[in-house]
C-alpha positions in Angstrom: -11.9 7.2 -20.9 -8.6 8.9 -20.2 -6.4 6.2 -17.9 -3.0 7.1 -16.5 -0.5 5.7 -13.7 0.0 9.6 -12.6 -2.0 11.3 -10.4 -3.1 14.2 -12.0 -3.8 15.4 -15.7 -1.6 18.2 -17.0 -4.0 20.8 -18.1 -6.9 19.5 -16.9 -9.0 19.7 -13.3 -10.2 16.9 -11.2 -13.7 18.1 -10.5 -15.0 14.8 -8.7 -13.3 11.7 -7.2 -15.7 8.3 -7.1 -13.2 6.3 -5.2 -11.3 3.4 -5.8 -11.9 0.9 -9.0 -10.2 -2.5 -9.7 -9.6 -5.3 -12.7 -8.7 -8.3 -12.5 -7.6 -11.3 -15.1 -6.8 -14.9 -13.8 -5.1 -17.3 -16.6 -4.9 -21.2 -16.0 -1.4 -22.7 -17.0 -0.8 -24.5 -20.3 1.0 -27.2 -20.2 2.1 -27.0 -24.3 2.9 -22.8 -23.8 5.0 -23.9 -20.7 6.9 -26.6 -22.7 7.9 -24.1 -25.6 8.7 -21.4 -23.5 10.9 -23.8 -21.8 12.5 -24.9 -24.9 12.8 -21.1 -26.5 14.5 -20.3 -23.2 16.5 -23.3 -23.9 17.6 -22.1 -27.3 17.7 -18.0 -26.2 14.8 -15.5 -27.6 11.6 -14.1 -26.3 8.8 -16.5 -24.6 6.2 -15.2 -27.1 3.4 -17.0 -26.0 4.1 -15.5 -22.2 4.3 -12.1 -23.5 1.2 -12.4 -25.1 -0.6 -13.8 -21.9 0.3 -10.5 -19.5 -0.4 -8.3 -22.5 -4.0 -10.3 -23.0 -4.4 -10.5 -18.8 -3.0 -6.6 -18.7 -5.6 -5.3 -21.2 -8.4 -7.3 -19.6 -7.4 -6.2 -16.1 -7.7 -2.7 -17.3 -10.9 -3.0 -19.1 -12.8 -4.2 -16.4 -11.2 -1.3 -14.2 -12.6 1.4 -17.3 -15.7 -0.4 -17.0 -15.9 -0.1 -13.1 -15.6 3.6 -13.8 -17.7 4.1 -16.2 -20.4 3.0 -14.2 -19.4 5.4 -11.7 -20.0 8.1 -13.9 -15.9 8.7 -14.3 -14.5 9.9 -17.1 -10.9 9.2 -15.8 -9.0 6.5 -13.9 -5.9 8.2 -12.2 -3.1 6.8 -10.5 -3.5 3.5 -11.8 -1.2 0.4 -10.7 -0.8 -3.0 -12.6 0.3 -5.9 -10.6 1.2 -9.4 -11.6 0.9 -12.5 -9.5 1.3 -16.2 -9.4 -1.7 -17.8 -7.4 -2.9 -21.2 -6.7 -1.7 -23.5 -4.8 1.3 -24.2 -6.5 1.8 -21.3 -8.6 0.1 -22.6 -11.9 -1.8 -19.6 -12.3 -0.9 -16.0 -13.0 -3.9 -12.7 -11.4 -3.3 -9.1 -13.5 -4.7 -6.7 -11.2 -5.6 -2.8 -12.3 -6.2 -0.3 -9.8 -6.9 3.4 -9.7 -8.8 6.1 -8.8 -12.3 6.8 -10.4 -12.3 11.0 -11.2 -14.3 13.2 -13.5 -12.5 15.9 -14.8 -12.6 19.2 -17.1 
């Protein structure tokens, strides 16, 4: 499944839209990642354990997306859009959001 933030494919034809398809990935906080990424930005360097979060809720987000598709019959997601939000009441939890459009092209 080929996925891409533009909105066409170089080369290739969309033959058929199937409308819109969405992901989504919602991660609890961690009280023990939140400490240590407090005390690496304490000390300077990269929050690892954040990083690895969007990248996990990212990919999940887009998975579910490719799967929405694919049960469309796609064989592409075009235009696609990744959003990142804190939710909850208080903001203890981040949503990954995918979006795009379902096509089949040639």
């Amino acid at each position: 499944m080929l996925v891409t933030t533009t909105n066409n494919v170089e080369g290739r034809q969309v033959v058929e839209y199937h409308g819109l398809v969405t992901g989504q990935a919602i991660y609890g906080a961690n009280v023990f990642r939140d400490l240590f990424a407090g005390i690496r930005d304490f000390v300077g360097g990269r929050a690892g354990a954040y990083e690895k979060v969007l990248r996990d809720g990212r990919d999940n987000a887009v998975a579910d997306m490719v799967e929405e598709a694919r049960q469309l019959g796609a064989n592409a997601v075009i235009g696609v859009d990744l959003d990142y939000e804190t939710v909850g009441k208080d903001g203890s939890m981040l949503m990954v959001s995918a979006s795009g459009t379902a096509v089949r092209i040639e």
